[in-house]
Structures are given as structure tokens and as C-alpha cells.
PAZAPA-4460 file (N, C-alpha, C; in steps of 0.05 Angstrom, whole numbers, plus 32768, in hexadecimal, padded with zeros to 4 digits):
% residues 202
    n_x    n_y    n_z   ca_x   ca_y   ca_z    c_x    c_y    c_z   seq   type   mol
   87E3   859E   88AF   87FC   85AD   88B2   87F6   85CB   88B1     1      X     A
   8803   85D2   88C6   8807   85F3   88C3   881A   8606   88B6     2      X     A
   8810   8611   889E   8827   8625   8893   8826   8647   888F     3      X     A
   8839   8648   8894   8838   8669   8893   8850   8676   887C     4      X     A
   8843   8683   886E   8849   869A   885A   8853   86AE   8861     5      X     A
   8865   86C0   885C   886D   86E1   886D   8886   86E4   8852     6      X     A
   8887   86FE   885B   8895   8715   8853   888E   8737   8852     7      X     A
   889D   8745   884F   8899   8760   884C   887D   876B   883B     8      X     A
   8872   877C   8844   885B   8786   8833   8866   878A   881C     9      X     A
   885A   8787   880A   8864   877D   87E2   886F   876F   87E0    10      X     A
   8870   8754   87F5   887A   8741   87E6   886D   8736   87D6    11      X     A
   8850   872A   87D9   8849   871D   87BA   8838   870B   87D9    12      X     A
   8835   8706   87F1   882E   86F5   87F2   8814   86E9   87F2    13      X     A
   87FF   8705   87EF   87E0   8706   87EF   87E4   86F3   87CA    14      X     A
   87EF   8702   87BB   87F2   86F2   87A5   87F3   86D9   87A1    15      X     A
   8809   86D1   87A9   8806   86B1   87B1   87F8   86A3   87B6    16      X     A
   87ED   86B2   87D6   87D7   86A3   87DC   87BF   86A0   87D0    17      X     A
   87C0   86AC   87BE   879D   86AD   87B5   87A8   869C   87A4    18      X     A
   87B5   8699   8799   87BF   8687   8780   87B9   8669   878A    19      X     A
   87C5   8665   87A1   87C7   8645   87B4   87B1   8646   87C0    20      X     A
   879D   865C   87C8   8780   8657   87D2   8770   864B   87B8    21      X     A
   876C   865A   879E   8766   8655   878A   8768   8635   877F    22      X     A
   8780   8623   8781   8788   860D   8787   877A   85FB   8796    23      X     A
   8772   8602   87AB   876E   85F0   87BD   876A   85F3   87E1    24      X     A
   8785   8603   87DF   8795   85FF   87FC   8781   860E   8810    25      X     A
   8781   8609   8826   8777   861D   8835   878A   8636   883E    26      X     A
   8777   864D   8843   8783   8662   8848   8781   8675   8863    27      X     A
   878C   8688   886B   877D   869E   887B   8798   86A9   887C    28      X     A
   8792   86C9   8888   87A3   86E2   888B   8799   86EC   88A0    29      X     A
   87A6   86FF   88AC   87A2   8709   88CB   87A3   872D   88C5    30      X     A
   8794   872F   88AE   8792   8748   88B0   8774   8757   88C4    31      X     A
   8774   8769   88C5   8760   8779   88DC   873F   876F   88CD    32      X     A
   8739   8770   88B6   872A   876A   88A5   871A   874D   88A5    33      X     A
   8734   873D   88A9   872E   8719   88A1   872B   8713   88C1    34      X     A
   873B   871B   88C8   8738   8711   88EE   8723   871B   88FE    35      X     A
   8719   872F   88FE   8701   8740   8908   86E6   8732   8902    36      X     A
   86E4   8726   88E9   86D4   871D   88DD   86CB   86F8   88E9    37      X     A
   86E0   86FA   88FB   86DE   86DC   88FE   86D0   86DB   8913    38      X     A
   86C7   86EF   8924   86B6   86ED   8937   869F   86FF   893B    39      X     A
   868B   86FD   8945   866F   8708   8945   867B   871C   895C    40      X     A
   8683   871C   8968   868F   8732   8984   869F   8746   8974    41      X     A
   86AA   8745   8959   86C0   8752   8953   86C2   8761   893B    42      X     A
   86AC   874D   892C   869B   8762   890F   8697   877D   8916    43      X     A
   8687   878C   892E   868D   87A1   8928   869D   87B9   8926    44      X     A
   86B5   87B1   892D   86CC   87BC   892C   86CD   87BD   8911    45      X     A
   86C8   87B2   88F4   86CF   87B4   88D9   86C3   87CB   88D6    46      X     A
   86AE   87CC   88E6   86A2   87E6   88D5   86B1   8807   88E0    47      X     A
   86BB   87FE   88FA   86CE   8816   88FA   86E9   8819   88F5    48      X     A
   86E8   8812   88D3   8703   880A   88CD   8715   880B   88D6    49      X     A
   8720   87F1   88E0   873C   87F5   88F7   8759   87F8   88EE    50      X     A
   8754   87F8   88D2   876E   8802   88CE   8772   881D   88C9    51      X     A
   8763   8833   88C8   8769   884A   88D2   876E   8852   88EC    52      X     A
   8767   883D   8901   8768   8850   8917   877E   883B   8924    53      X     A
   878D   8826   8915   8799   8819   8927   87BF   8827   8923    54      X     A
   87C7   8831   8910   87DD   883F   890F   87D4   8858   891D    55      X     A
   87C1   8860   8924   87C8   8873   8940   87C8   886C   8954    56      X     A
   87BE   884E   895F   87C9   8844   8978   87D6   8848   8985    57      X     A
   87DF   884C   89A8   87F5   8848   89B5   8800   8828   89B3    58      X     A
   8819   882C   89B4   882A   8814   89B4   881F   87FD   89BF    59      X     A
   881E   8804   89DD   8809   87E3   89ED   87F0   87E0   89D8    60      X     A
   87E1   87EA   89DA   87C3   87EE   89CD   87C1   87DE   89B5    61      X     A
   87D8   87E7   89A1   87E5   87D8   8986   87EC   87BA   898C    62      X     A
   8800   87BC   89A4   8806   8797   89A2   87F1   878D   89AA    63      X     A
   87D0   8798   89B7   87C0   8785   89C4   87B1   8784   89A5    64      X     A
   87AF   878E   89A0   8796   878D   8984   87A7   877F   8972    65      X     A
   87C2   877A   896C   87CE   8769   895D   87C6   8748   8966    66      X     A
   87CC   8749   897E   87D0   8732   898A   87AF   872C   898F    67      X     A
   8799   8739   8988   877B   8734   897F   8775   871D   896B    68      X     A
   8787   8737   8953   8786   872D   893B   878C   8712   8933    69      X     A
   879D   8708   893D   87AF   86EE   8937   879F   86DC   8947    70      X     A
   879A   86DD   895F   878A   86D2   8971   8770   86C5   8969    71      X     A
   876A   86D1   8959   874C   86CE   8946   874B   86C3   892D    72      X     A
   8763   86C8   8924   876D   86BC   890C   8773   8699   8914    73      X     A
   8782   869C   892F   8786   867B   8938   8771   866A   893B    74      X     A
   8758   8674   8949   8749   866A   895B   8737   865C   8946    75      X     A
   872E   8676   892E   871A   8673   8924   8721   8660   8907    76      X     A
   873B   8667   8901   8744   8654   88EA   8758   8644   88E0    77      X     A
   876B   864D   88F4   8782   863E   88F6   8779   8628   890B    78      X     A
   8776   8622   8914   8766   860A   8934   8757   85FA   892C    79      X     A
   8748   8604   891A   872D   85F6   8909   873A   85E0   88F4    80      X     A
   8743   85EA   88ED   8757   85E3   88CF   8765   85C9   88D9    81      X     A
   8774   85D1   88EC   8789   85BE   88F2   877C   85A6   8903    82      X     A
   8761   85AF   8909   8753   8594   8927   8743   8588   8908    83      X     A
   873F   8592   88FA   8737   857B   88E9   8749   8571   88D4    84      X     A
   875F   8572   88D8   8775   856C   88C5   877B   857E   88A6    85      X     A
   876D   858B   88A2   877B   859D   8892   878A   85B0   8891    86      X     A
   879F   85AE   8877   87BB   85C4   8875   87A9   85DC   8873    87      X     A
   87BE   85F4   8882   87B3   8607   887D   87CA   8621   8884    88      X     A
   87CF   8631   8867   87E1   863F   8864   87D4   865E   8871    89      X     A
   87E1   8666   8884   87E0   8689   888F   87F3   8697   8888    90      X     A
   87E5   86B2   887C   87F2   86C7   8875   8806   86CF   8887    91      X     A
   8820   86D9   888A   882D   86DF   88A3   882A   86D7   88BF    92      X     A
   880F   86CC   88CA   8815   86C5   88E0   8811   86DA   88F6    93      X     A
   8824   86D9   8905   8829   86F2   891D   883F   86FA   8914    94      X     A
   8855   86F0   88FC   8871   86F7   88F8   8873   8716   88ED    95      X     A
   8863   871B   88D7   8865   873A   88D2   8865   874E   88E3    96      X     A
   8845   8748   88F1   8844   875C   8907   8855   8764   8919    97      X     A
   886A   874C   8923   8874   874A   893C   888B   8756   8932    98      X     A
   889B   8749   891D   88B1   8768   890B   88AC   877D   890E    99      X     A
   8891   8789   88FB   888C   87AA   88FC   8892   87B8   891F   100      X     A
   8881   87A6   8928   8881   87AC   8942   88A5   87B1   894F   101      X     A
   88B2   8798   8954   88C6   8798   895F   88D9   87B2   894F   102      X     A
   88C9   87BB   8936   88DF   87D8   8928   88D7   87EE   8931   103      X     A
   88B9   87F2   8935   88AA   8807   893B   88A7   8811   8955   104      X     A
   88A4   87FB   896A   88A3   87FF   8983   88B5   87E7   8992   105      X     A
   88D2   87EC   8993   88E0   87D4   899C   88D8   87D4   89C2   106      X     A
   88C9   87E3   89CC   88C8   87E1   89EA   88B4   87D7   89EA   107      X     A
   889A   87D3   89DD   8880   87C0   89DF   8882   87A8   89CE   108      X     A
   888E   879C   89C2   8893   878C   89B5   889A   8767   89C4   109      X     A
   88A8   8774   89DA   88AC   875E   89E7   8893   8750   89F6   110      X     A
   887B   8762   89FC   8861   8761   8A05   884B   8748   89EC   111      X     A
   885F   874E   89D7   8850   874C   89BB   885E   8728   89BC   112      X     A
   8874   8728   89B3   887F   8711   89B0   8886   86FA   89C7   113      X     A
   8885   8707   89E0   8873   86EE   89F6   885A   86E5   89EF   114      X     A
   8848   86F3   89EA   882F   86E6   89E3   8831   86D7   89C3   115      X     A
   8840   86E0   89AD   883F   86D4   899D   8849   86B3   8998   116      X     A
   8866   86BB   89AB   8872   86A4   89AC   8869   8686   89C1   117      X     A
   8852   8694   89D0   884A   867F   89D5   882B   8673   89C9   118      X     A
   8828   8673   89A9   8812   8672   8998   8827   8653   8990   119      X     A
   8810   863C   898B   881F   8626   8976   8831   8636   895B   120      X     A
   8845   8627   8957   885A   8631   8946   884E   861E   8922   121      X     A
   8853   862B   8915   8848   8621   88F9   885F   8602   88EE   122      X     A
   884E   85F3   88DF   8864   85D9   88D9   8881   85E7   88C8   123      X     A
   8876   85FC   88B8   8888   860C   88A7   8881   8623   889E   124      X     A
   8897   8631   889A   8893   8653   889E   88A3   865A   8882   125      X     A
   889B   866A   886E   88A6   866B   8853   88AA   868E   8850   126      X     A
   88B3   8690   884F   88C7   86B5   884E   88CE   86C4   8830   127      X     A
   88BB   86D0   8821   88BD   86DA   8808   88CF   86EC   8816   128      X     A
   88E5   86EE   8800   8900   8700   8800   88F7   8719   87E9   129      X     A
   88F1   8729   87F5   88F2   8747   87DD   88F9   8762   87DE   130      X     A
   8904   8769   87D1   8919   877F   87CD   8908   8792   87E5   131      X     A
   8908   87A4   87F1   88F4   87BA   87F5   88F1   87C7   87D7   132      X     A
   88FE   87D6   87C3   88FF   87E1   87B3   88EA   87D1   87A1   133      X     A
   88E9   87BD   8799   88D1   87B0   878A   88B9   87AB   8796   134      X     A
   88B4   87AD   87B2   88A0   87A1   87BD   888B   87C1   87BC   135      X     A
   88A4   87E0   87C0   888E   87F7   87C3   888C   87F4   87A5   136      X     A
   8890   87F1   878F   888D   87ED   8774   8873   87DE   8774   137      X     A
   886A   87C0   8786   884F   87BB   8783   883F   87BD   878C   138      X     A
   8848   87D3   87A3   883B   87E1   87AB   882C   87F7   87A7   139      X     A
   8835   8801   8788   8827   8811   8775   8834   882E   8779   140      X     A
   8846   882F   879A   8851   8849   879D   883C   8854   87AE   141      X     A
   8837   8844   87C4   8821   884F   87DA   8824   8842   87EF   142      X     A
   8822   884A   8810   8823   8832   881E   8818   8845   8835   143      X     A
   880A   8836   884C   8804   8837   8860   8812   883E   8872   144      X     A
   8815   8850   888E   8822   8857   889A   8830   883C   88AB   145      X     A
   8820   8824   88AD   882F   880E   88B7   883A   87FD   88A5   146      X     A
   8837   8805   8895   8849   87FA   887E   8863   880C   8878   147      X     A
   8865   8828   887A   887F   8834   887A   888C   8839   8894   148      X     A
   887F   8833   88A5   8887   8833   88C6   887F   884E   88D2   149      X     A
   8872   8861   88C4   886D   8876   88CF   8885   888C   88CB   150      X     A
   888E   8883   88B9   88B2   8895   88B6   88AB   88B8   88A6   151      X     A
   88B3   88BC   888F   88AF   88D8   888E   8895   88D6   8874   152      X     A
   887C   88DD   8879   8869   88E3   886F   886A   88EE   8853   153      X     A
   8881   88F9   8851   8884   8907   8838   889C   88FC   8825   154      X     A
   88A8   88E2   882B   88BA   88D5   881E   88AE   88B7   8828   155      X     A
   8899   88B5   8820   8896   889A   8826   8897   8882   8818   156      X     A
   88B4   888A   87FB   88B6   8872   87F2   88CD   8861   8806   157      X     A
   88E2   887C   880E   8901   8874   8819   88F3   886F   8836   158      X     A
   88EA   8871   884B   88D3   886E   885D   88D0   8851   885B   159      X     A
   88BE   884C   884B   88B7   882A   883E   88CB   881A   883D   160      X     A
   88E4   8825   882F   88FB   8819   8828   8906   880B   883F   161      X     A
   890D   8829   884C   8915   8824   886A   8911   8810   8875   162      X     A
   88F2   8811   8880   88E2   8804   8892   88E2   87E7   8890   163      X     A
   88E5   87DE   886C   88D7   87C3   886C   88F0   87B7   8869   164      X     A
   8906   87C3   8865   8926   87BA   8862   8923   87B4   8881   165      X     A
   8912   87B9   8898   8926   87B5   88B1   8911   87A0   88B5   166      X     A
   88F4   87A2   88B2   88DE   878F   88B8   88EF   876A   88A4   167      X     A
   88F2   8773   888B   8900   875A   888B   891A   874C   8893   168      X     A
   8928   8757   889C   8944   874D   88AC   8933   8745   88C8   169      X     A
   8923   874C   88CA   8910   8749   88EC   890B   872E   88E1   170      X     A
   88F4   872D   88D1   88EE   8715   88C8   88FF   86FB   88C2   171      X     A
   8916   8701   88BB   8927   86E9   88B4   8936   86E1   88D4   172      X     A
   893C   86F1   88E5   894E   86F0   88F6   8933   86E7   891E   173      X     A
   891D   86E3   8911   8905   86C9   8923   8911   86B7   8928   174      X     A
   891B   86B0   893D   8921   8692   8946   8904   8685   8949   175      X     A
   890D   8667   894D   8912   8660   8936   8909   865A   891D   176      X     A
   88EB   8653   8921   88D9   8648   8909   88DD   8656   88F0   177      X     A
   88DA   8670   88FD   88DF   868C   88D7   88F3   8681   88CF   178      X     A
   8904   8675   88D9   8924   8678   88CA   891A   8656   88B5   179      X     A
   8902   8654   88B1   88FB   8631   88A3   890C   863A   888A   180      X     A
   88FC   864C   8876   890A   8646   8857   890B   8663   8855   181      X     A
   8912   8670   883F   8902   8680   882B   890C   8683   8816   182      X     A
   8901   8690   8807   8902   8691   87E2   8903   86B1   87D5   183      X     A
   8908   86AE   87C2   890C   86D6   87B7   88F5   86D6   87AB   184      X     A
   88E9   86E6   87A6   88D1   86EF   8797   88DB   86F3   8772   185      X     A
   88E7   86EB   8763   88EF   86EC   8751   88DF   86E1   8738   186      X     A
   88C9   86DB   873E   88B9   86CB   8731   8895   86D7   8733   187      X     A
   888B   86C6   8726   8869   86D3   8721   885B   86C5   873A   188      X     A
   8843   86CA   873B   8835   86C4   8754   8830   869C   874C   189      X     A
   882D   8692   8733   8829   8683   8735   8842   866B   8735   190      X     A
   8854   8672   8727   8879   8669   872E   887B   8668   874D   191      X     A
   8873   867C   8758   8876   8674   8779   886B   8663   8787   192      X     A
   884A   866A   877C   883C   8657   878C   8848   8633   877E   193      X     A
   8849   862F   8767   8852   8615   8767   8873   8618   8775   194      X     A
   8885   8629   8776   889E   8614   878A   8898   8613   87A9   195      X     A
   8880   8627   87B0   8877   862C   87CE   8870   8613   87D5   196      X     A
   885D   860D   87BC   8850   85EC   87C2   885F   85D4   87C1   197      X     A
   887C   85D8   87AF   888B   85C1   87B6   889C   85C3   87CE   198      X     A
   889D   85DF   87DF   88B2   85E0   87F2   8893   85D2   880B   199      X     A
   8882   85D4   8805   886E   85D2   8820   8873   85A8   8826   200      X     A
   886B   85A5   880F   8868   8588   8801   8879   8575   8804   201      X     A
   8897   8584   8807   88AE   8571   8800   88AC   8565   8818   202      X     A
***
């Protein structure tokens, strides 16, 4: 079975997951880091750290290197996983990206979510619910320009606020699979991971 994890940056869900990797479960995330790494063609891009140079992207440029990311993430571990029968839980998926995106650049986005939407769809899709206001809180009070959407540099808590208040209404409002469950973040990393595991299970 295929499952996917998502919510807003600070939600907790790297937390989790390491908690349910730690466990047992299988794992992977589609960040520039984990996906790059999955191929000998693509390692050396880590070394020119792509996450500095990918929030200066043009818009097309951004959805192709997103739609890399995920692509590599499928091929190399999600595909594997599932042809030999094991569960295997992904970080967000293509669902984050394709939010930020559809807030950031709503005219390339549609370029983004044709290709995504035609990727196999996950057995179940689980949606940590969190405030924006608590999530820049675990966030330590710092965030990335694609994490506050690129908004005003010099108020980048309300920026953040902004941004991830609209990235999650994006997220919930995915026809249809996103719309599977979700849950509030109200709890510790390991309270989640056990009701995560009884919502996967039931």
C-alpha cells in the first residue's frame, strides 16, 4: 500500500515520520536532497546545493525540477516498494509542492498538476492540520523564501503566516484523494504516529 503524509511546513510531519520509520515502516520524502540522491545522473546537483538556487528559478524551470524531484522519488522508491509488496509512507508526495506552486505561480501551475495528476494516486493521503502560528513557532522563527512564499523579507513571520494559511486551504481543497482524512497536530510526535498508524491500519 501506498501512503502519503502532507501538511504545511511545521507541521510535525518529518517528526512523525522518523518516529514510524524508527518502527518499522518504510519511508521516503521528495525533498531536493533525498531525490537527487536516488540517481547516479543526479548526485551532482547536491553538490550545487539546489536549494539555493531553486527559489530563484523562473516559474516553468521550477515546475520542471519539481516534477524531477517527485519523479525520482517514484521511480526509485515508491515503484520498488510497492512491486515487491511493501507499505510505504511518502512525505507529501507532489501535494505540497503543487499548493505552493498553484499560490506562487497560479499561471504555471496547471503545467505542474497535469503532470502530477497523471502519477498513480496513493491508497491514502493523511493531512496534519496546523495552526500557521504554531508551525513558524517550530519553526524556531526562520523560514525559507519557499516556505514564506517570497512575501516581504523583512516581516517574514506574517509572510509565513500568510503563505502557509493559503498553501493549506490548497491542500485540503485536492480533489479527490487529499480530501482522504486529516487530523490536528495537537499532540506529540509519538501520539500521532500511533493514531496515524491506526488510521493507515483500520
Amino acid at each position: 500500500m501506498f501512503y502519503v503524509l502532507t501538511g504545511i511546513d511545521g507541521a510535525g510531519k518529518s517528526s512523525v515520520i522518523e518516529v514510524l520509520s524508527k518502527r518499522g515502516m518504510k519511508t521516503c520524502t521528495v525533498t531536493p536532497e533525498f531525490a537527487l540522491s536516488s540517481a547516479e545522473y543526479t548526485k551532482p546537483l547536491i553538490d550545487m546545493k539546489p536549494r539555493e538556487f531553486f527559489q530563484d528559478m523562473p516559474p516553468l524551470e521550477r515546475s520542471t525540477f519539481l516534477s524531477l524531484l517527485v519523479s525520482l522519488t517514484f521511480e526509485r522508491h515508491i515503484k520498488p516498494a510497492l512491486t515487491e509488496g511493501t507499505d510505504i509512507l511518502c512525505d507529501s508526495y507532489w501535494y505540497k509542492y503543487a499548493a505552493k506552486e498553484c499560490v506562487i505561480n497560479p499561471g504555471s501551475s496547471q503545467y505542474l498538476l497535469s503532470f502530477f495528476e497523471s502519477l498513480p494516486s496513493p491508497d491514502k493521503v493523511i493531512v496534519l492540520e496546523t495552526e500557521p502560528e504554531v508551525a513558524w513557532g517550530r519553526k524556531g522563527g526562520s523560514a525559507t523564501p519557499f516556505e514564506y512564499g517570497g512575501g516581504d523579507k523583512y516581516d517574514v513571520r506574517a509572510a509565513f503566516i500568510d503563505f502557509q494559511k493559503k498553501v493549506g486551504n490548497k491542500l485540503l481543497s485536492f480533489p479527490p484523494s487529499i480530501a482522504t482524512s486529516s487530523i490536528k497536530t495537537d499532540r506529540g510526535p509519538e501520539e500521532l504516529a500511533d493514531h496515524i498508524e491506526n488510521m493507515l491500519y483500520a
